[in-house]
N, C-alpha and C positions, 0 to 999 in steps of 0.2 A: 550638119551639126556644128556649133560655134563650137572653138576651144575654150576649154576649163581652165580659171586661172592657177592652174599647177600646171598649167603647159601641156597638158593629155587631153585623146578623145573623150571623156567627161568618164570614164571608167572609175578616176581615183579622184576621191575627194579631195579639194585643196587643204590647207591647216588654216583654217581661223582662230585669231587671237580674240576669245570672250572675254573678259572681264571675268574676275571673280567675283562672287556676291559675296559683302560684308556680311555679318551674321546680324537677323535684323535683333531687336531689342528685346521683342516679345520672345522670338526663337530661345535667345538667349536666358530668359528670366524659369519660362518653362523647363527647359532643361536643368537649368540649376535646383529647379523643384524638382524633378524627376531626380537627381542626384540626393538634395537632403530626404527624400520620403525613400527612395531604397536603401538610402544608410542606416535609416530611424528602422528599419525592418532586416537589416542585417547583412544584405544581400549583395553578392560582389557585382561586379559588371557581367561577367562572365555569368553567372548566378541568372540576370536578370537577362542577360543575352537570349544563354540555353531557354527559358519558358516562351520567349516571342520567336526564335525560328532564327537569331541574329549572330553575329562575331559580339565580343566585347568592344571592337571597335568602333563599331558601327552603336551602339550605347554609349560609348564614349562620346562619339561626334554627337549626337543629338543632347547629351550633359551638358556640352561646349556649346549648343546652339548652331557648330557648326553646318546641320542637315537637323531641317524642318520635320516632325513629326506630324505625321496626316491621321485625321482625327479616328480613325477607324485603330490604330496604331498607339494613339494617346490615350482609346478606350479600353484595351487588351493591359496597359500598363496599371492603369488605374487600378482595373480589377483584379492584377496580379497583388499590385503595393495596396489594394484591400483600401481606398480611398476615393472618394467623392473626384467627377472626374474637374469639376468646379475647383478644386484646390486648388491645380496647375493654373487657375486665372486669377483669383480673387482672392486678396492678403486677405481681407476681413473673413472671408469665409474661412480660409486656412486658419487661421488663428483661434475662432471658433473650435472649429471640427477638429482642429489638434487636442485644443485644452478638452472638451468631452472625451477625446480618446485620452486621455493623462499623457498627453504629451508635450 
């Protein structure tokens, strides 16, 4: 068996330097809707956390765009914040479906 480059029989894994991912754009715009649509409904991060299974933190980071929201995840929020899951995409739609709900 070759050695590992940390110097061991391949038991421990060496440390690799990844790269951070930037937050991409979309990440980010989503999330800042996820943050104005549970405000417009009252709801703290915490609030929003407790119904999906999550920390406040981890609601926080996908607000920040900084972690991706996978679509199964995006669907559960929608239907908590009582909104079209289309809104988190589509200004004209949002703009729409806001003004019908008075908002």
């Amino acid at each position: 068996m070759a050695a590992s480059p940390s110097g061991s029989d391949g038991g421990d894994l060496a440390e690799v330097d990844v790269p951070k991912r930037s937050p991409d754009r979309v990440d980010i715009e989503v999330g800042r809707r996820v943050q104005t649509f549970r405000l417009e409904r009252g709801l703290s991060q915490e609030q929003l956390g407790d119904q999906l299974g999550l920390t406040f933190q981890q609601v926080q980071n996908y607000e920040k765009g900084l972690n991706r929201i996978g679509a199964g995840q995006l669907q559960r929020i929608a239907n908590i914040l009582e909104i079209p899951i289309g809104d988190f995409f589509d200004l004209a739609q949002t703009r729409r479906s806001r003004a019908s709900r008075g908002f």
